[in-house]
C-alpha positions as CSV (number, residue, x, y, z in Angstrom):
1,X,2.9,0.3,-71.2
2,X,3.6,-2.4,-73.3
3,X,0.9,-3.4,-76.5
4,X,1.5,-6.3,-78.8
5,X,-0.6,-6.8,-81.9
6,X,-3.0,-9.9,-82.0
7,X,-2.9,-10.5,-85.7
8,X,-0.3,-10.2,-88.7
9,X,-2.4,-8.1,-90.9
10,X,-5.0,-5.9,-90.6
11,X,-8.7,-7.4,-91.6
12,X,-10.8,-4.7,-93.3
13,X,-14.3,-4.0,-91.3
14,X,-15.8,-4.4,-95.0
15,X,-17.3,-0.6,-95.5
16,X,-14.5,0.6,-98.3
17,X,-13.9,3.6,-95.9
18,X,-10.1,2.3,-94.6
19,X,-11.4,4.9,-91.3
20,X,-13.3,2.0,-90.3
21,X,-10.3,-0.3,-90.3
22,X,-9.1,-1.3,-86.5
23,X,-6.1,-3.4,-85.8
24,X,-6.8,-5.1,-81.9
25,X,-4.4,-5.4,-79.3
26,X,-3.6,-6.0,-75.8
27,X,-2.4,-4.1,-73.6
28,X,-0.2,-5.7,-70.9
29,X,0.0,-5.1,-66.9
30,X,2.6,-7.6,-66.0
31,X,3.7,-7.7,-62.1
32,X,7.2,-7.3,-61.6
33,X,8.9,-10.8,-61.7
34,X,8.1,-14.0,-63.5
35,X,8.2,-16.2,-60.9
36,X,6.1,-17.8,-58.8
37,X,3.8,-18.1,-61.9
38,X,1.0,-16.5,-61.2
39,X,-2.8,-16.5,-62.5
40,X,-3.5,-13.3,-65.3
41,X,-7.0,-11.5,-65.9
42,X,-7.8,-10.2,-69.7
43,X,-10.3,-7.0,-69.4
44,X,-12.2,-6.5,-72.0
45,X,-14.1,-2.8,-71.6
46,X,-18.3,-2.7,-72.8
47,X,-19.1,-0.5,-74.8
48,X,-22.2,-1.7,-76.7
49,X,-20.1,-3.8,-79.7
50,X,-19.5,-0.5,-81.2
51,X,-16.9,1.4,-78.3
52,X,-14.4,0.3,-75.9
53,X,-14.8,2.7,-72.7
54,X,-11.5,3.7,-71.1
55,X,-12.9,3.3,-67.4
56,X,-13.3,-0.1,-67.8
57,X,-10.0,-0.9,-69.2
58,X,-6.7,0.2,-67.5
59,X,-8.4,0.7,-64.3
60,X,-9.6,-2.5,-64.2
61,X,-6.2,-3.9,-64.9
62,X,-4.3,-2.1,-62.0
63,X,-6.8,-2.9,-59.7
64,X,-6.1,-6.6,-60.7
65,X,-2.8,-5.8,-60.7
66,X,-2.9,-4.4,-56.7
67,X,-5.1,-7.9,-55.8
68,X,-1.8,-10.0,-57.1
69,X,-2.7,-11.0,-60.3
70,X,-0.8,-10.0,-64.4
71,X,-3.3,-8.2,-65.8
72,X,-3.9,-7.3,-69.8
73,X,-6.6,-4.9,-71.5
74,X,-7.9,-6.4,-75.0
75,X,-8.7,-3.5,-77.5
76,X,-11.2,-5.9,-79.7
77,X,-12.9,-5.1,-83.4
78,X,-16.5,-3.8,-82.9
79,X,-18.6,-2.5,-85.5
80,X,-19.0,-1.8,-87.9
81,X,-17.4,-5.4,-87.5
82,X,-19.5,-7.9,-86.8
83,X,-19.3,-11.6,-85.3
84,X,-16.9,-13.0,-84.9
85,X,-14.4,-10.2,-84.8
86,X,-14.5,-9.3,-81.3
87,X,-14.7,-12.7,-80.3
88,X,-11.9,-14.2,-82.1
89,X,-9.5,-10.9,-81.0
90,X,-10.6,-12.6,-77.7
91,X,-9.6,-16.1,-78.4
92,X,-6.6,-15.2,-80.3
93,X,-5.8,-13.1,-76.9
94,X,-6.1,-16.2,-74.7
95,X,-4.2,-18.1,-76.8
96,X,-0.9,-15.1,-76.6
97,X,-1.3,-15.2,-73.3
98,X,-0.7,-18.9,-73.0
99,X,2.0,-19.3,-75.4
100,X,4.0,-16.6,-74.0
101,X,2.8,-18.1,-70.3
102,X,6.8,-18.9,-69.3
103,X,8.1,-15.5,-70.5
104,X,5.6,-12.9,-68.4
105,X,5.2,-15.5,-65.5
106,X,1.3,-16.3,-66.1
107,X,0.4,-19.6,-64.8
108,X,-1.2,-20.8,-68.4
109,X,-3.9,-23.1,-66.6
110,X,-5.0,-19.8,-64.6
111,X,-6.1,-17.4,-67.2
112,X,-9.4,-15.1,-66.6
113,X,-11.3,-12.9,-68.6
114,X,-13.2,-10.2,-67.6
115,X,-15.6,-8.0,-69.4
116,X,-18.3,-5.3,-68.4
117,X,-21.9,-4.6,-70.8
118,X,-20.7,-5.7,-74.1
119,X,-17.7,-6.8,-73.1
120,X,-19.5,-9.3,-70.4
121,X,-21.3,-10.9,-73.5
122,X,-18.0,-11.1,-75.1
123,X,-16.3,-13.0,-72.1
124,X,-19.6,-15.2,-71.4
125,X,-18.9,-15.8,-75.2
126,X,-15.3,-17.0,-74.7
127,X,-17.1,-19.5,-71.3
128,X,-19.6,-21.0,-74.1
129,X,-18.3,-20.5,-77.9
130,X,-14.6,-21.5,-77.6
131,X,-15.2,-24.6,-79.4
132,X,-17.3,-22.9,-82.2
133,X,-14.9,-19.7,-83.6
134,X,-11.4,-20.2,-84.9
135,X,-8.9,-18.1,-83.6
136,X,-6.0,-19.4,-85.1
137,X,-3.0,-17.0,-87.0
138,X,-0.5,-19.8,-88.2
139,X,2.0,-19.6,-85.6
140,X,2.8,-21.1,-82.2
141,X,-0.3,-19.5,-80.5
142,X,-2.6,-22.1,-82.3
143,X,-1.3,-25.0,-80.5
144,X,-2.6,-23.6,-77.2
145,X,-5.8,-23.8,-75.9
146,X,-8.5,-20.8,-76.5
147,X,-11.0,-21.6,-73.3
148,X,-10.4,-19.3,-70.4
149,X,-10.0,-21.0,-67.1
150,X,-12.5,-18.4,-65.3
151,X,-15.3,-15.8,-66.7
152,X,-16.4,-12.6,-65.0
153,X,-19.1,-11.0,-66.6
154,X,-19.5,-7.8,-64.8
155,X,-23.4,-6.3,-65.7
156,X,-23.4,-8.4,-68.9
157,X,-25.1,-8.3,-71.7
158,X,-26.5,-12.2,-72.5
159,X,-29.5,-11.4,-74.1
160,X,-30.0,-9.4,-77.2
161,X,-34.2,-9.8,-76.9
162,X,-36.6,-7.6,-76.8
163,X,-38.1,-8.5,-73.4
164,X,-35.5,-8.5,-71.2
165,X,-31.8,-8.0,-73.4
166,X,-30.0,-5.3,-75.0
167,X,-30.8,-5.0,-78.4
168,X,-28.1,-2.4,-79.2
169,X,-25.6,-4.7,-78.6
170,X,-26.9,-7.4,-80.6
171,X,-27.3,-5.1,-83.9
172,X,-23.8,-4.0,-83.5
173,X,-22.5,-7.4,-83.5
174,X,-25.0,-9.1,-85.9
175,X,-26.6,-6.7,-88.0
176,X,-28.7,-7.9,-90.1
177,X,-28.9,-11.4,-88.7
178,X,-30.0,-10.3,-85.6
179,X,-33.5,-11.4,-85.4
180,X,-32.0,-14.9,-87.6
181,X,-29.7,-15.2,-84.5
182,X,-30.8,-13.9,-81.3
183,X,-31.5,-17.1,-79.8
184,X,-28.2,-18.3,-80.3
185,X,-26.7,-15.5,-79.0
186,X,-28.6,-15.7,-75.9
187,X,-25.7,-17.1,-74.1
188,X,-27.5,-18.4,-70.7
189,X,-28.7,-21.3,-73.4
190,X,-25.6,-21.9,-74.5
191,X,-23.9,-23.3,-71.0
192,X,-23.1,-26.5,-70.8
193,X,-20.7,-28.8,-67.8
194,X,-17.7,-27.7,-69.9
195,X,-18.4,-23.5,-69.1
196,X,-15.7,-22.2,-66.7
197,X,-16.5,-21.2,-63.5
198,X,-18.4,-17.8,-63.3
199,X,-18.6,-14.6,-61.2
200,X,-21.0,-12.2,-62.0
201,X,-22.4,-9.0,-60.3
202,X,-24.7,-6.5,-61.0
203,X,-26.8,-4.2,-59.6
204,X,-30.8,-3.8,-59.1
205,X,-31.4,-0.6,-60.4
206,X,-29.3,-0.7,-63.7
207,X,-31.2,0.8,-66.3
208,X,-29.2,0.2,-69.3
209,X,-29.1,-3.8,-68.7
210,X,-31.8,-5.6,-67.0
211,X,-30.1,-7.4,-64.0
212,X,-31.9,-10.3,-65.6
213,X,-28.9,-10.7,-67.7
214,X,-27.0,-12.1,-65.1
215,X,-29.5,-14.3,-62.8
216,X,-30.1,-16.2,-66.3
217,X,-26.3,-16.8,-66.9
218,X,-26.1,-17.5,-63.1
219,X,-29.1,-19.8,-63.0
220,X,-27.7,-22.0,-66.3
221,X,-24.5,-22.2,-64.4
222,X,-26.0,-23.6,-61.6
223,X,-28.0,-26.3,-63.6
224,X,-25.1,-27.7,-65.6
225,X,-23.0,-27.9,-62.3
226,X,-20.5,-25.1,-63.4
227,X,-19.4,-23.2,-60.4
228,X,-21.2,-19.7,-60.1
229,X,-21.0,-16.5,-58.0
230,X,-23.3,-13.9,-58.6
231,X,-23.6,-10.9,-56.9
232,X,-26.8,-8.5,-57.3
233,X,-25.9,-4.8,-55.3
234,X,-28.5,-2.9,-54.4
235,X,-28.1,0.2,-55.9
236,X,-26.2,1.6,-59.0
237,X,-26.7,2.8,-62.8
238,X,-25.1,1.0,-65.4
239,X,-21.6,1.5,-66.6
240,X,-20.4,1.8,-63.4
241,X,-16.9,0.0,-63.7
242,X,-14.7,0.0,-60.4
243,X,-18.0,1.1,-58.9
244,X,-15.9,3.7,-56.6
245,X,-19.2,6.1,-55.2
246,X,-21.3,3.2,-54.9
247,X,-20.1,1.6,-51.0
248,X,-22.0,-1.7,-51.5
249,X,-20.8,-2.5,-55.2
250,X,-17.3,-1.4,-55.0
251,X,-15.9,-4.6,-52.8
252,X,-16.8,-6.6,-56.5
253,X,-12.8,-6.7,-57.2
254,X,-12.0,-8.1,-54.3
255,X,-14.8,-10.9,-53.9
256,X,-13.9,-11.5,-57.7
257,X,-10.4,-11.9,-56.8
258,X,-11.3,-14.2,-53.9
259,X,-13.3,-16.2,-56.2
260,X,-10.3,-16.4,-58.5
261,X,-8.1,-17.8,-55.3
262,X,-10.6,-20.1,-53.5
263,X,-13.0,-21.4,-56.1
264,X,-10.6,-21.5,-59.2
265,X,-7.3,-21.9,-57.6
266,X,-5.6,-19.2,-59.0
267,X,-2.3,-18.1,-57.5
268,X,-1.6,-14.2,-56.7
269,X,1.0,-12.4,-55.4
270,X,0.7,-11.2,-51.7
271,X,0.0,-7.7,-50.8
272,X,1.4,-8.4,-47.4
């Protein structure tokens, strides 16, 4: 398996203890051939802003991969860095992706991300930030365009309140500033007509992140006219990933993919 670094230097998490020091990547899945272009999903595994959880990161990505579609894992900053680390090792992913489009036969206008928990937040991020952080390294990347084409926030994490959000999350990536910056980070507030289109899913019963999270995101999509999809299964803890003992929540890949075909216009490969 191939990895590529996103930056040219390594950015110190600011603690003095160079342990603390992370240098991102991506991780690539690429289909075999570069033509027809086809459309590419980034995975980006929860983890609460301070882990990246293995089960939601190359499985995800050969399950994408077996649905048609070049698939990469992003192994982002998380804290003790805080924003906007992870979410610029996002942007700065998008932006690879696209400039190197030609070469791994990714269709540069069909370029998803995906994230689970944390991770979710992150990509809802990327569908409502991507004119806010700068991502750029000083080389041929910049030129390209950080917005994703589609979002799929998988039991995300949007809120970081009290009532109904995950607060763990939100220390991790602000720290200090939370309470100075929760409502900005409540990302269901920050949609607008120029969001991507979305497909979410979650389940009922999660425990660790109020299904809340995603009828919000859902419900903002809806408003501003951004295509939405959102799934609630009945049944199911958090952290579930490809949701394999769980019969009702473990067709998400495959509606997410059909979303990606139908709604977005993504190309695939056939599995015929």
């Amino acid at each position: 398996m191939e990895t590529i670094k996103l930056w040219k230097s390594v950015e110190s998490a600011g603690t003095g203890n160079p342990a603390d020091d992370f240098d991102p990547y991506l991780e690539l899945y690429l289909l075999d051939g570069t033509q027809p272009a086809r459309g590419a999903v980034i995975v980006c595994p929860g983890g609460g802003y301070c882990a990246r959880a293995p089960h939601e990161g190359e499985p995800i990505a050969r399950k994408f991969n077996e649905l048609g579609f070049h698939a990469f894992v992003l192994q982002y900053r998380v804290s003790p860095y805080r924003f906007p680390a992870p979410q610029r090792d996002l942007f700065r992913a998008i932006r690879i992706v696209r400039s190197r489009a030609e070469e791994w036969g990714v269709n540069p206008e069909q370029i998803a991300v995906l994230g689970f928990s944390a991770g979710g937040h992150l990509v809802a991020s990327a569908g409502t930030l991507f004119n806010e952080v700068d991502a750029k390294a000083g080389d041929a990347a910049d030129a390209c365009s950080q917005r994703p084409d589609a979002i799929i926030p998988c039991y995300p994490v949007i809120s970081f309140s009290r009532e109904w959000g995950h607060r763990g999350s939100g220390e991790n990536l602000l720290g200090a500033s939370l309470d100075e910056l929760e409502d900005r980070f409540c990302l269901s507030s920050r949609v607008t007509a120029d969001t991507p289109p979305a497909f979410l899913w979650h389940t009922a019963t999660d425990g660790g992140v109020p299904v809340r999270n995603s009828i919000a995101f859902a419900e903002a999509c809806w408003k501003n006219g951004v295509p939405a999809e959102l799934h609630v299964f009945p049944a199911g803890p958090h952290g579930i990933g490809l949701a394999l003992d769980y019969p009702e929540a473990k067709i998400w890949p495959e509606l997410a993919a059909m979303f990606l075909t139908t709604t977005c216009g993504f190309s695939a490969r056939s599995r015929a």
